[in-house]
C-alpha positions as semicolon CSV with decimal commas, in nm:
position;residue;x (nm);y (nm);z (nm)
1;X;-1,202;-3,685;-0,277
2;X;-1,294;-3,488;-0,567
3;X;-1,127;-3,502;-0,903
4;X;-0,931;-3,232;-1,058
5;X;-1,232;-3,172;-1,374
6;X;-1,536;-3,206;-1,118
7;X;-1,393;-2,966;-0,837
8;X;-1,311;-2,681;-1,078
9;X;-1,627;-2,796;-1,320
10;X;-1,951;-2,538;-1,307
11;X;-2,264;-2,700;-1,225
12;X;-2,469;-2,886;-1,517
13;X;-2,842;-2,798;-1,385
14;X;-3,126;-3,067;-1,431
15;X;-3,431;-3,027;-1,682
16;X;-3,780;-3,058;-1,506
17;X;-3,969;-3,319;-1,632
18;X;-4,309;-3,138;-1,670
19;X;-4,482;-3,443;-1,620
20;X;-4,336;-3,613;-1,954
21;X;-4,288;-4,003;-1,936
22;X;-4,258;-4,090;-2,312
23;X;-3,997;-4,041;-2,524
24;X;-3,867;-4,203;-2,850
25;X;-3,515;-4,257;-2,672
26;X;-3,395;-4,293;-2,375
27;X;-3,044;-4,296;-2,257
28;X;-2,924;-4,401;-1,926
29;X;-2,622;-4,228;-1,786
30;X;-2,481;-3,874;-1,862
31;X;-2,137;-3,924;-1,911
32;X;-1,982;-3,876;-2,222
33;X;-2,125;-4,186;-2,395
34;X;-2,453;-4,151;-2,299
35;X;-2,419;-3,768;-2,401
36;X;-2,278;-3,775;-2,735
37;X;-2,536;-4,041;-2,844
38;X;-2,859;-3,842;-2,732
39;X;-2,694;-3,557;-2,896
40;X;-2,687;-3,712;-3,222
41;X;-3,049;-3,861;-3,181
42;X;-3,132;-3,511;-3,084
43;X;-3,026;-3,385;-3,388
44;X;-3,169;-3,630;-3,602
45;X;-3,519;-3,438;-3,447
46;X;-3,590;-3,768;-3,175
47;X;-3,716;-3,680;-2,833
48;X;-3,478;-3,787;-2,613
49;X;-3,419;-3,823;-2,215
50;X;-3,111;-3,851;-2,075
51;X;-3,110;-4,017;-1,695
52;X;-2,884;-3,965;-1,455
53;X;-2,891;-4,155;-1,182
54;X;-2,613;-3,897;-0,983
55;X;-2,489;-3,614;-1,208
56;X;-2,369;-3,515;-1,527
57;X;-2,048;-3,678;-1,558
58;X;-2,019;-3,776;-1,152
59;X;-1,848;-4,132;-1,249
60;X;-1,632;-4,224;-1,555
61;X;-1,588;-3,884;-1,771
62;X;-1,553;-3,691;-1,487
63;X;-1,284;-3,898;-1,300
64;X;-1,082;-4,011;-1,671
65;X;-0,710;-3,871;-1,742
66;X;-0,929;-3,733;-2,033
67;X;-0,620;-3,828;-2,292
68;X;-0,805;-3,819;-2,631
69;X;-0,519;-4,026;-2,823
70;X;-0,478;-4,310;-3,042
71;X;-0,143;-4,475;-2,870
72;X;-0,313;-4,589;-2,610
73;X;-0,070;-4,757;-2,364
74;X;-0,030;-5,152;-2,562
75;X;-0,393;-5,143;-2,679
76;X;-0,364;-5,160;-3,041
77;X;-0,045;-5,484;-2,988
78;X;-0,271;-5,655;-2,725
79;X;-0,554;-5,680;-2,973
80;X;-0,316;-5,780;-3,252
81;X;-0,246;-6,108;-3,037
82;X;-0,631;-6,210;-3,027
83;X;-0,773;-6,097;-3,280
84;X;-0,776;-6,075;-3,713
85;X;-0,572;-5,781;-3,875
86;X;-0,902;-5,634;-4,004
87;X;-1,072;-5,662;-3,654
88;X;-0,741;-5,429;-3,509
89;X;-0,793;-5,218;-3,826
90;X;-1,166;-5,211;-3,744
91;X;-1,089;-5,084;-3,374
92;X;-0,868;-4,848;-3,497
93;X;-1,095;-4,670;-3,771
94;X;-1,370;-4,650;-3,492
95;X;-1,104;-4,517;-3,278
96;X;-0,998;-4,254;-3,559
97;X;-1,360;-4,121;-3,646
98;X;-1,401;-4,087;-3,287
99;X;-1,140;-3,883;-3,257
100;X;-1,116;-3,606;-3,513
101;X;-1,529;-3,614;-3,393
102;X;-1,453;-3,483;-3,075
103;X;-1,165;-3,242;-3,192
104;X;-1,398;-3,121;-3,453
105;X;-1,675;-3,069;-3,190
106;X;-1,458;-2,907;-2,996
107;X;-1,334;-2,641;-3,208
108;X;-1,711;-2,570;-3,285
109;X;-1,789;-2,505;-2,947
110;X;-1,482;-2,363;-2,820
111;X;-1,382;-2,608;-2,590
112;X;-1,005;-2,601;-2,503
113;X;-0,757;-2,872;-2,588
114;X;-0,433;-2,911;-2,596
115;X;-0,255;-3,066;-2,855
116;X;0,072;-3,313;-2,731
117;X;0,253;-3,609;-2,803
118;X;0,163;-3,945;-2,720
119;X;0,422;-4,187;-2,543
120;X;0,396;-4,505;-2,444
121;X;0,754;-4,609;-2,293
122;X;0,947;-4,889;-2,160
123;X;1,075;-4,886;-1,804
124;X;1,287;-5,219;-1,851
125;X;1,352;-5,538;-2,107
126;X;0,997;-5,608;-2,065
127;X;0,846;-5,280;-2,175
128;X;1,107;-5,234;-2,432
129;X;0,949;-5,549;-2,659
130;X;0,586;-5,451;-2,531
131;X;0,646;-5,088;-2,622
132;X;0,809;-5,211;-3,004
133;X;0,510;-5,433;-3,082
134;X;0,283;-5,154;-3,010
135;X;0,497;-4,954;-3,271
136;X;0,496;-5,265;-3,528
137;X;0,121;-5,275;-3,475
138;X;0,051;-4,864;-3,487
139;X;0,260;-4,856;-3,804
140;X;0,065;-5,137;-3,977
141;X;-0,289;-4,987;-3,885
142;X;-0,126;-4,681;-4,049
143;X;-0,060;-4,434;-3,813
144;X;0,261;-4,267;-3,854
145;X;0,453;-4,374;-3,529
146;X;0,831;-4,380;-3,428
147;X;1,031;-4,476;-3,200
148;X;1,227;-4,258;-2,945
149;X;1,552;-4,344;-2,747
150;X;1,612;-4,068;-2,532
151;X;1,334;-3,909;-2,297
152;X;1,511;-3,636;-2,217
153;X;1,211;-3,437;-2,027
154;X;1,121;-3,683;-1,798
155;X;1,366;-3,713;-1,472
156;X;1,391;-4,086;-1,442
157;X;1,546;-4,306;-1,625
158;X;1,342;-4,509;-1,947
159;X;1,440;-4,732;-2,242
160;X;1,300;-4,506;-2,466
161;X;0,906;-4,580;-2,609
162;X;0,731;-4,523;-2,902
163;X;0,549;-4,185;-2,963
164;X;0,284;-4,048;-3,197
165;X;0,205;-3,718;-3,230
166;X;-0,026;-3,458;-3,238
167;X;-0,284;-3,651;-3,012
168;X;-0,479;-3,428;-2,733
169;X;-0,588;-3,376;-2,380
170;X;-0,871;-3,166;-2,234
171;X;-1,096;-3,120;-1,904
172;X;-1,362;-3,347;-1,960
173;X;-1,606;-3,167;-1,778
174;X;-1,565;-2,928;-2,034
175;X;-1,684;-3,134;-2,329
176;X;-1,968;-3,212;-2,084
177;X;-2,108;-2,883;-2,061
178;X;-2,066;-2,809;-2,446
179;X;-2,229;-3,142;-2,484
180;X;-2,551;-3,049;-2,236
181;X;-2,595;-2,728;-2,369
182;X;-2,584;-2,834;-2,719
183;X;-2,829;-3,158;-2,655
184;X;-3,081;-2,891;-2,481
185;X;-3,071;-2,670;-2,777
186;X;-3,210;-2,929;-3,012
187;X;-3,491;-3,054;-2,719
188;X;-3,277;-3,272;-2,542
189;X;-3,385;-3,327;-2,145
190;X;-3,122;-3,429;-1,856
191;X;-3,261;-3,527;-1,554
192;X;-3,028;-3,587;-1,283
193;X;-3,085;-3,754;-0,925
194;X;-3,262;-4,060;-1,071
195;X;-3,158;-4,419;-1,064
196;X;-3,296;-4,644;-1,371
197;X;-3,377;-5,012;-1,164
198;X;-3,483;-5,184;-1,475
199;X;-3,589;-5,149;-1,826
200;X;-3,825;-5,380;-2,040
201;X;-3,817;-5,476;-2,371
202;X;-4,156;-5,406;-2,527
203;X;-4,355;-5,133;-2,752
204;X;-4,250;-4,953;-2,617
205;X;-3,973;-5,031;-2,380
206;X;-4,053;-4,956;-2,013
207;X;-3,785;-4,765;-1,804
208;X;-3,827;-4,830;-1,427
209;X;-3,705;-4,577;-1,175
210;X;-3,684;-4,514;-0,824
211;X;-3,991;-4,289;-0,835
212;X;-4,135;-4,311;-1,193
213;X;-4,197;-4,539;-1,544
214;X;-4,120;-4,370;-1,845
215;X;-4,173;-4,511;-2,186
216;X;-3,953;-4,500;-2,493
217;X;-3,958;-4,675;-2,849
218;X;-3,557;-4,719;-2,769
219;X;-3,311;-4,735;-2,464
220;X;-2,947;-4,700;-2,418
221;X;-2,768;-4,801;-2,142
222;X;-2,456;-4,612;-2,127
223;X;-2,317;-4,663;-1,743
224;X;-1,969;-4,790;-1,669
225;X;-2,110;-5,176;-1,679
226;X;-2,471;-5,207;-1,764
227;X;-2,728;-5,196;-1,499
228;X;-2,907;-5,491;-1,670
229;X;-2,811;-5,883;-1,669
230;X;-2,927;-5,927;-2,017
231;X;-2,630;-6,079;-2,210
232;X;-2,429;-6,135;-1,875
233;X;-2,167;-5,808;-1,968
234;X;-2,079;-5,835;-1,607
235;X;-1,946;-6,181;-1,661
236;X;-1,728;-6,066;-1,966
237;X;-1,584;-5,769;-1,840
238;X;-1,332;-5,675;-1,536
239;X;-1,406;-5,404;-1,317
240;X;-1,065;-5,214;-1,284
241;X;-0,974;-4,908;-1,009
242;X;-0,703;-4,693;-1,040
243;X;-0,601;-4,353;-0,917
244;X;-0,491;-4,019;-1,007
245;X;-0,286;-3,733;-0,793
246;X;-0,236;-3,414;-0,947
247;X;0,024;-3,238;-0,860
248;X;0,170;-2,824;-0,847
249;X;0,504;-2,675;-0,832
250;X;0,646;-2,917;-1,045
251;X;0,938;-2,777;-1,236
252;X;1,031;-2,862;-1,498
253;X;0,725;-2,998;-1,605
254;X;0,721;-3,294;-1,903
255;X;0,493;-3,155;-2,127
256;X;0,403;-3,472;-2,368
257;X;0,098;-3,743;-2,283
258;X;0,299;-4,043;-2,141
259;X;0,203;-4,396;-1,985
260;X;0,427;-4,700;-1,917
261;X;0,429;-4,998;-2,103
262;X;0,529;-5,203;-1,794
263;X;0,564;-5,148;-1,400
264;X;0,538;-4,947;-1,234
265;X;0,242;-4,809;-1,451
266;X;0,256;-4,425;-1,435
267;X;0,055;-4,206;-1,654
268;X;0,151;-3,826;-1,675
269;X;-0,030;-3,543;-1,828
270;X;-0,016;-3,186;-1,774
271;X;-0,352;-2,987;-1,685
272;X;-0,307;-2,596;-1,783
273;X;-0,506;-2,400;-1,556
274;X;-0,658;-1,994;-1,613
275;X;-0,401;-1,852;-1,448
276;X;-0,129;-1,971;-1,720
277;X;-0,022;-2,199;-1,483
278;X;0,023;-2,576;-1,487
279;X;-0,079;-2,900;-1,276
280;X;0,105;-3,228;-1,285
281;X;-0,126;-3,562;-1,313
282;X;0,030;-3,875;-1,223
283;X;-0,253;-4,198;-1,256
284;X;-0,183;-4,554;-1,194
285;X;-0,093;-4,814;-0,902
286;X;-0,490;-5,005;-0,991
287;X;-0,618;-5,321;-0,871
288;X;-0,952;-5,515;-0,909
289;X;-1,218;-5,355;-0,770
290;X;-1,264;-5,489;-0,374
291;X;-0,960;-5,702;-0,391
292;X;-0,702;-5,486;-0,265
293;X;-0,602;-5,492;0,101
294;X;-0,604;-5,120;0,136
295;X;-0,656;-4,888;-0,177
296;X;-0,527;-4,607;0,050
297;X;-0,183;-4,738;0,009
298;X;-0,241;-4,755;-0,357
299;X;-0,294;-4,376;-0,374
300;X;0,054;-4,359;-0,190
301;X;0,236;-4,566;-0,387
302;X;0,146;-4,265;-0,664
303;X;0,267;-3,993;-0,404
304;X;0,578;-4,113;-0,277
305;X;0,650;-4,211;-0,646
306;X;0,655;-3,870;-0,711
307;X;0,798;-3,719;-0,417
308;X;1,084;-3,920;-0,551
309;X;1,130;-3,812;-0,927
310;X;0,958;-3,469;-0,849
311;X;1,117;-3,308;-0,531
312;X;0,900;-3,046;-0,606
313;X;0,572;-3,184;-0,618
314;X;0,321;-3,012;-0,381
315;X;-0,053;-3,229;-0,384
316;X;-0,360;-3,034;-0,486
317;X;-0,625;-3,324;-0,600
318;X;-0,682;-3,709;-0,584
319;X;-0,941;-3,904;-0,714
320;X;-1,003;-4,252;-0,813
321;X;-1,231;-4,423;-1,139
322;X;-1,356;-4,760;-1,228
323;X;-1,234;-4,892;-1,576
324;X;-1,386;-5,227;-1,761
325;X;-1,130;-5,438;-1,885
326;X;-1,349;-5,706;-2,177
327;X;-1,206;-6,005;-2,188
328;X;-1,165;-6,017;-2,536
329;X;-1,006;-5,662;-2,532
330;X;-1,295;-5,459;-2,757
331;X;-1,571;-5,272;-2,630
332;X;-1,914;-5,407;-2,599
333;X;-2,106;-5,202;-2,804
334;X;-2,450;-5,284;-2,998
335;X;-2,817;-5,469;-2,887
336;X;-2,869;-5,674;-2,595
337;X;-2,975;-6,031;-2,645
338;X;-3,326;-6,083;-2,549
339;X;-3,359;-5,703;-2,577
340;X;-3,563;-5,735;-2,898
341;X;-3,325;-5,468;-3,105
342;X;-3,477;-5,229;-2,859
343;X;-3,241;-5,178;-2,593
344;X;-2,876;-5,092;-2,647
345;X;-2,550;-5,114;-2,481
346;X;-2,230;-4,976;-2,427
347;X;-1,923;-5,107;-2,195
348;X;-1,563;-5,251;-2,196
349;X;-1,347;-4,928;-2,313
350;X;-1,075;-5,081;-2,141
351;X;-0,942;-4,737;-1,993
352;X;-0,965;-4,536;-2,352
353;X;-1,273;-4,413;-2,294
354;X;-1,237;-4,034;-2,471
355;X;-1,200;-4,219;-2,806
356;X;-1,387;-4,518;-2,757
357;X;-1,665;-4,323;-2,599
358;X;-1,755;-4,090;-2,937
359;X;-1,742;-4,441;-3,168
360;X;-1,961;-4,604;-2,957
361;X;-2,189;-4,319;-2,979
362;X;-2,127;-4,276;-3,331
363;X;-2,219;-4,693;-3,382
364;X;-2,535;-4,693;-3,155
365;X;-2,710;-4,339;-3,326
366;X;-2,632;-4,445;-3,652
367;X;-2,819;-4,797;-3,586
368;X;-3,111;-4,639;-3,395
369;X;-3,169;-4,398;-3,700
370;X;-3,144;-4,676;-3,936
371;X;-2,777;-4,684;-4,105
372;X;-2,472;-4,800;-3,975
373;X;-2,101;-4,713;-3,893
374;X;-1,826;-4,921;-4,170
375;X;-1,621;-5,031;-3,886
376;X;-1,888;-5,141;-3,661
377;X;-2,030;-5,462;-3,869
378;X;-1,692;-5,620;-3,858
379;X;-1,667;-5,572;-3,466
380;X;-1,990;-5,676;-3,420
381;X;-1,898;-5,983;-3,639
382;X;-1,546;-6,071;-3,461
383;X;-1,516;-6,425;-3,297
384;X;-1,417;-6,515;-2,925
385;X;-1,036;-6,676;-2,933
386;X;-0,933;-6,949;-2,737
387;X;-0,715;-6,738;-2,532
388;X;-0,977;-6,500;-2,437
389;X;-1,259;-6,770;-2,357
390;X;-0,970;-6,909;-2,115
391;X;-0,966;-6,592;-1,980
392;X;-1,304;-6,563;-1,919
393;X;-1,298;-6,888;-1,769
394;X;-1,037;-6,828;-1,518
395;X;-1,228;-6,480;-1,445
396;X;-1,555;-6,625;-1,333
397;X;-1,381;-6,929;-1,178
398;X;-1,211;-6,630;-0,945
399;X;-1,559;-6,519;-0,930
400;X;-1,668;-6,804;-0,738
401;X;-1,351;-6,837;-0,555
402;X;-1,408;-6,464;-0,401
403;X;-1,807;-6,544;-0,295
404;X;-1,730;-6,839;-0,140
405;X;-1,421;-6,708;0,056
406;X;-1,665;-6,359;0,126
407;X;-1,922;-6,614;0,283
408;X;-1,683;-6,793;0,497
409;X;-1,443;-6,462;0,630
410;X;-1,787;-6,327;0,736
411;X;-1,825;-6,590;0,957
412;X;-1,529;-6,596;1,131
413;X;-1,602;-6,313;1,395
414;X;-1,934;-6,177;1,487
415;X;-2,005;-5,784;1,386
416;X;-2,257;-5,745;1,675
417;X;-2,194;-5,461;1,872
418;X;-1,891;-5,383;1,661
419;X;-1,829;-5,010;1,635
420;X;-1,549;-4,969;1,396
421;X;-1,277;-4,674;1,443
422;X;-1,343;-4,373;1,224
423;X;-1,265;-4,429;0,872
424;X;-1,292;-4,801;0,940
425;X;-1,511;-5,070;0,821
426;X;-1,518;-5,463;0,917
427;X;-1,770;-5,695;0,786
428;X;-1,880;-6,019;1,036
429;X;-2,177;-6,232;1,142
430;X;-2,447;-6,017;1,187
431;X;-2,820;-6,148;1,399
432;X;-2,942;-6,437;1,255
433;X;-2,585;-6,519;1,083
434;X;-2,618;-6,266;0,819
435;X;-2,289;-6,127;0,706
436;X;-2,311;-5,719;0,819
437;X;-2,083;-5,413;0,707
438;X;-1,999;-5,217;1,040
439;X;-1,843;-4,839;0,913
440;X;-1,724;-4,541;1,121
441;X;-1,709;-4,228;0,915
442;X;-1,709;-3,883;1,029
443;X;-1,833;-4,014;1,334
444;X;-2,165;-4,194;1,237
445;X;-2,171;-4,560;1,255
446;X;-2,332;-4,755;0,985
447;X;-2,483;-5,127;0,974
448;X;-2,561;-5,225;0,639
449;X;-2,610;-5,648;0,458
450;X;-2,250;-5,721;0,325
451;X;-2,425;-5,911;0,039
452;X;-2,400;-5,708;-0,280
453;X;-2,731;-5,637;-0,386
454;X;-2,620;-5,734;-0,751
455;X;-2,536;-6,103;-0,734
456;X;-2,476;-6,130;-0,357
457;X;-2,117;-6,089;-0,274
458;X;-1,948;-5,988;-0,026
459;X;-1,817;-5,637;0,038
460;X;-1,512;-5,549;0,123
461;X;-1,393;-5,227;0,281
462;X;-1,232;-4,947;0,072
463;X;-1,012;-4,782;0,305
464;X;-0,932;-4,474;0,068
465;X;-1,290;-4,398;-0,036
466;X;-1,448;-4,520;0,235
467;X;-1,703;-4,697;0,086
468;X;-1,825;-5,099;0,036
469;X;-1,691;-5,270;-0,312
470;X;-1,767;-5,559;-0,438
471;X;-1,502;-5,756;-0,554
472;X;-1,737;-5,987;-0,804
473;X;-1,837;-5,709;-1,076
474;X;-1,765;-5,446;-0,943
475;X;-2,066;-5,279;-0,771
476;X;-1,984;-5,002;-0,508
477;X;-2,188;-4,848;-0,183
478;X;-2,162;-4,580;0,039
479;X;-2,105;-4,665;0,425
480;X;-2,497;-4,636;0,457
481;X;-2,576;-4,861;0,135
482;X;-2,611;-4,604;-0,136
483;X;-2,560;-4,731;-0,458
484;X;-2,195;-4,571;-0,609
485;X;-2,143;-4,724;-0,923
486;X;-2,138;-5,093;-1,135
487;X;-2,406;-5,307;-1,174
488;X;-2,649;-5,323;-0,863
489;X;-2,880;-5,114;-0,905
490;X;-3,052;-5,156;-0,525
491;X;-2,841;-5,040;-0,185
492;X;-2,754;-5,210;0,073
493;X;-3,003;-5,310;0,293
494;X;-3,015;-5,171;0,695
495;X;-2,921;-5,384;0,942
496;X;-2,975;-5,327;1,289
């Protein structure tokens, strides 16, 4: 399972280290967060690491629908509901500078993107009022949005939606490699194939790793959700999985960006290949991370979905990513408490992550050299509501729920001596009670603690992937307890 962008995507070689461990920045993670804000440090003549605990874009970027747009499903109508009209007009400034950033950058470096209209549209009742807010709230943050009543080029029947135009799409792992070469050509070092387990706050900041310590006056985390507890992020964002199938033969093919505004979710983008050719992407059909019965039949939903509406439809790709949803709807982006203005963070982009990704670069360089971004003070400044404390509430309440039912399930049959079917995994009573994850895959069987190494949850087979997910915050783990993605930053342990 390889994504469309990473399977055609040229390798991004690693920088040797030459025995270096100090640096005025740090950043942890190379996707396009972490990228775009060691670029600008870079430029602003800091030394600056970039780790990368798998590979240059290997997680988020390089698994995104890579739509670089500002109708962005009912984002902007969502955050009307909880928050201030200058808060939403603060989001979408940040949004907007992000934006034309990245288009700009890419015209610079000649990166290709495609230019095409943005459509958020309403399968039923339901989606027709969430689709017309999101207009109503698009046209009062000033962007020039309509509405549209006939769909003509897609072969299923809508309620019409609400469009914007001129928005864009790219291969992310594109913007990647601009971004790489461009960081190494003002001093900039990547170093792939190393896992950050810690970082303290100090002068300078220490930056633990698997193998070494490096030192830096400033750190940036930029992973999916932060590798470090301080400020409990975990605990205010959702970890989200969805898929994507992409798709050849499809004819005719719709041409605009689109995404529903109620169920079934479906977003559909085009992806031009060299040949002058054209594949289909159709995302959706996502479900907490680790709480879904079998993610496999998730990814079919999205196939026999299209085999229905596109007869023609013959799969090339599918891949899956990991989304944080904040419970307050805007990115977490700015210091960690108890990080003494020294270690920075970025999380929460809610599934926008092209446009989101570039401001919260944009915010975190611009306070590490000393200035500051004129949307970012009133974001950082924005107040919790009611509604989204509940939410938080009930969030962490299901928190709990899901250890303590993960404890007792894992009792309930013994895993001794278990030997799973391929492409199976089971988790049970291990020796000494312990709850153990038993996998078969391609014919090696596995015995690894089912305790997330994180916070100590309970894994749950992913039948579609394969793998161990935690369905607490998120963490996942290869059948032998190899740290995947989320939070933990230690694997599984062996069990015998």
């Amino acid at each position: 399972m390889t994504s469309l962008w990473r399977d055609d995507a040229a390798p991004i070689s690693t920088d040797s280290l030459d025995g270096v461990l100090a640096y005025d920045d740090i950043v942890v993670g190379a996707g396009l967060t972490g990228l775009t804000t060691a670029l600008m440090l870079a430029r602003a003549g800091r030394a600056v690491l970039v780790l990368e605990a798998k590979t240059v874009g290997a997680v988020a970027t390089g698994n995104t629908t890579a739509k670089l747009s500002m109708l962005q499903g009912t984002q902007l109508s969502t955050l009307r509901r909880h928050h201030s009209r200058s808060v939403a007009q603060a989001y979408v400034d940040g949004n907007s500078e992000g934006q034309q950033w990245l288009l700009r950058y890419c015209a610079e470096h000649e990166v290709v993107v495609q230019r095409r209209d943005a459509v958020t549209y309403a399968n039923g009742r339901t989606g027709i009022a969430l689709a017309r807010a999101e207009l109503k709230a698009l046209r009062a943050a000033g962007l020039a949005a309509e509405w549209v009543d006939d769909l003509d080029e897609l072969p299923f029947e809508t309620q019409g939606g609400v469009r914007l135009a001129d928005q864009a799409q790219f291969d992310p792992m594109d913007v990647l490699a601009a971004l790489a070469r461009d960081l190494r050509a003002h001093g900039g070092v990547i170093h792939e194939g190393l896992r950050v387990t810690g970082v303290s706050a100090g002068s300078p900041c220490e930056v633990q790793t698997e193998f070494s310590t490096f030192q830096a006056d400033r750190v940036v985390i930029a992973t999916g959700s932060p590798i470090l507890d301080r400020g409990l992020a975990f605990a205010k964002t959702t970890p989200k999985r969805s898929y994507c199938v992409a798709f050849e033969g499809v004819d005719p093919m719709p041409e605009a960006m689109y995404l529903a505004a109620d169920p079934p979710s479906r977003s559909l983008r085009t992806a031009p290949r060299p040949d002058g050719t054209s594949l289909f992407i159709v995302g959706g059909a996502g479900h907490g991370v680790g709480r879904a019965r079998s993610p496999r039949q998730h990814v079919d939903q999205l196939r026999e979905w299209t085999a229905e509406h596109f007869s023609t439809a013959h799969e090339t790709h599918w891949w899956s990513a990991q989304d944080y949803s904040p419970i307050d709807h805007l990115p977490l982006v700015g210091a960690m408490p108890r990080g003494g203005q020294k270690i920075f963070v970025a999380t929460g982009f809610d599934k926008w992550g092209m446009t989101n990704a570039v401001a919260a670069a944009l915010t975190l360089s611009a306070t590490l050299l000393g200035g500051s971004m004129p949307w970012a003070a009133r974001l950082a400044r924005r107040k919790f509501d009611p509604l989204a404390l509940a939410k938080g509430a009930q969030a962490n309440a299901e928190v709990g729920s899901l250890m303590g039912a993960g404890q007792i399930g894992a009792q309930l049959r013994s895993a001794t001596g278990i030997v799973p079917s391929e492409g199976q995994g089971q988790v049970g009573r291990g020796r000494g009670v312990k709850p153990t994850a038993v996998s078969t895959v391609d014919g090696t069987t596995c015995a690894v603690s089912a305790l997330c190494s994180h916070l100590g949850g309970v894994v749950t087979w992913n039948d579609a992937e394969k793998s161990w997910d935690c369905p607490l915050h998120g963490s996942r783990f290869a059948p032998d307890g190899t740290v995947l993605e989320g939070p933990a930053t230690a694997p599984l342990a062996p069990r015998a």
